[in-house]
C-alpha positions in Angstrom: -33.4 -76.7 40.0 -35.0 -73.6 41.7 -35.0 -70.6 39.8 -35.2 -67.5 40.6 -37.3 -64.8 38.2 -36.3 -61.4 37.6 -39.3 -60.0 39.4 -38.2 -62.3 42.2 -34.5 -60.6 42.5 -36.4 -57.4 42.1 -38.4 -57.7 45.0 -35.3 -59.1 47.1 -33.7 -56.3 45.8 -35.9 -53.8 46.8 -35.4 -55.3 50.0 -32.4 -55.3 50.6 -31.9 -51.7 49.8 -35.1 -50.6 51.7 -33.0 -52.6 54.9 -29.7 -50.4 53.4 -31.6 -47.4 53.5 -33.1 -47.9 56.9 -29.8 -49.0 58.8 -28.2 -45.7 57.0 -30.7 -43.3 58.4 -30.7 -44.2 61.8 -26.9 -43.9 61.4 -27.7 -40.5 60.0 -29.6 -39.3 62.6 -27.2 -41.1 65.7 -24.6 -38.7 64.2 -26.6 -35.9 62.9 -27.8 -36.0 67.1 -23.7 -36.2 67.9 -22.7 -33.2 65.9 -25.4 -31.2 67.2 -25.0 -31.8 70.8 -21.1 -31.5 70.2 -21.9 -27.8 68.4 -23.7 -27.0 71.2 -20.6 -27.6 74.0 -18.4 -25.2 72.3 -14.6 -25.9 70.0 -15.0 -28.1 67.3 -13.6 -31.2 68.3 -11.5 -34.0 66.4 -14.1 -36.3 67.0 -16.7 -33.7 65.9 -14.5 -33.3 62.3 -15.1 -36.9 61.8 -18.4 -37.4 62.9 -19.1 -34.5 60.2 -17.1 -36.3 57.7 -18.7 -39.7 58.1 -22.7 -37.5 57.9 -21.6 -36.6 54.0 -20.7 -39.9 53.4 -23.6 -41.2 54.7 -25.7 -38.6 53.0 -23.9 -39.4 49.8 -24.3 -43.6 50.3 -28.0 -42.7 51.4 -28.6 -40.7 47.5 -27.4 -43.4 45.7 -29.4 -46.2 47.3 -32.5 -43.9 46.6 -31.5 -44.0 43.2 -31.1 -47.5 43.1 -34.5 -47.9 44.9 -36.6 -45.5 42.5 -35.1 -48.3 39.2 -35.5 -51.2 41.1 -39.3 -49.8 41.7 -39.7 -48.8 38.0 -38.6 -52.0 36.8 -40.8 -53.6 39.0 -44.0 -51.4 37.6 -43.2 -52.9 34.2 -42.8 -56.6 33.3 -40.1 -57.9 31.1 -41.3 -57.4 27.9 -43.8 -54.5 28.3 -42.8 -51.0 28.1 -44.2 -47.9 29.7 -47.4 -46.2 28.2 -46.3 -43.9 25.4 -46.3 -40.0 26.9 -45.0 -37.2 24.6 -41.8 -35.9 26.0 -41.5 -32.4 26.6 -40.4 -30.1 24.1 -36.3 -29.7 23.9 -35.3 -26.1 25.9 -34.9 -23.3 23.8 -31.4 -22.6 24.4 -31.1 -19.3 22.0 -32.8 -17.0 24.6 -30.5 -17.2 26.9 -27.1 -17.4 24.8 -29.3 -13.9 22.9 -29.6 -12.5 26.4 -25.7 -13.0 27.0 -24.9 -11.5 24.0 -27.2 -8.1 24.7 -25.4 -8.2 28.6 -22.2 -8.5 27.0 -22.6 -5.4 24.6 -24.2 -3.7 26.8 -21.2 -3.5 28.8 -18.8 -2.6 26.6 -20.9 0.1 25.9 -20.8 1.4 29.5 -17.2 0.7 29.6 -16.9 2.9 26.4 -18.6 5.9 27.8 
């Protein structure tokens, strides 16, 4: 029996959503060349709406497979088992300054409203 390792379906899975990727980029730019030449003749079109429509889907489909590329690539850079160097996350942000600065632009309305 042939089996498969995980860095194996990794790899095919990088693949397959670099050929994704691809194919939904020239689609991108066959309708991104559509809508523009369309813009360019005058009244928005039926056609036009859809053509639009199916461009923020694409642009949509075409985030998510990033996404899905950039783990498939980190999980590649690290083998079962091993985990990343150790790095010191950043500090938390210090949310009191701004809810302080809301406070200070709320009173300091009320007190222009009151004069």
């Amino acid at each position: 029996m042939n089996e498969v390792t995980q860095e194996d379906a990794l790899r095919q899975a990088a693949a397959l959503v670099g050929h994704a990727l691809t194919e939904t980029e020239a689609r991108c730019t066959v309708l991104a060349q559509y809508i523009n030449d369309r813009e360019a003749q005058g009244p928005k079109t039926p056609a036009w709406r859809e053509a639009l429509g199916e461009l923020h889907a694409l642009h949509a489909y075409r985030s998510r497979l990033l996404r899905r590329h950039s783990i498939i690539q980190q999980a590649l850079e690290y083998p079962v088992g091993e985990r990343p160097t150790k790095v010191a996350l950043p500090p938390p942000p210090d949310r009191a300054v701004p809810v302080t600065q809301r406070r200070v632009q709320v009173q300091r309305r009320a007190q222009r409203r009151r004069s």
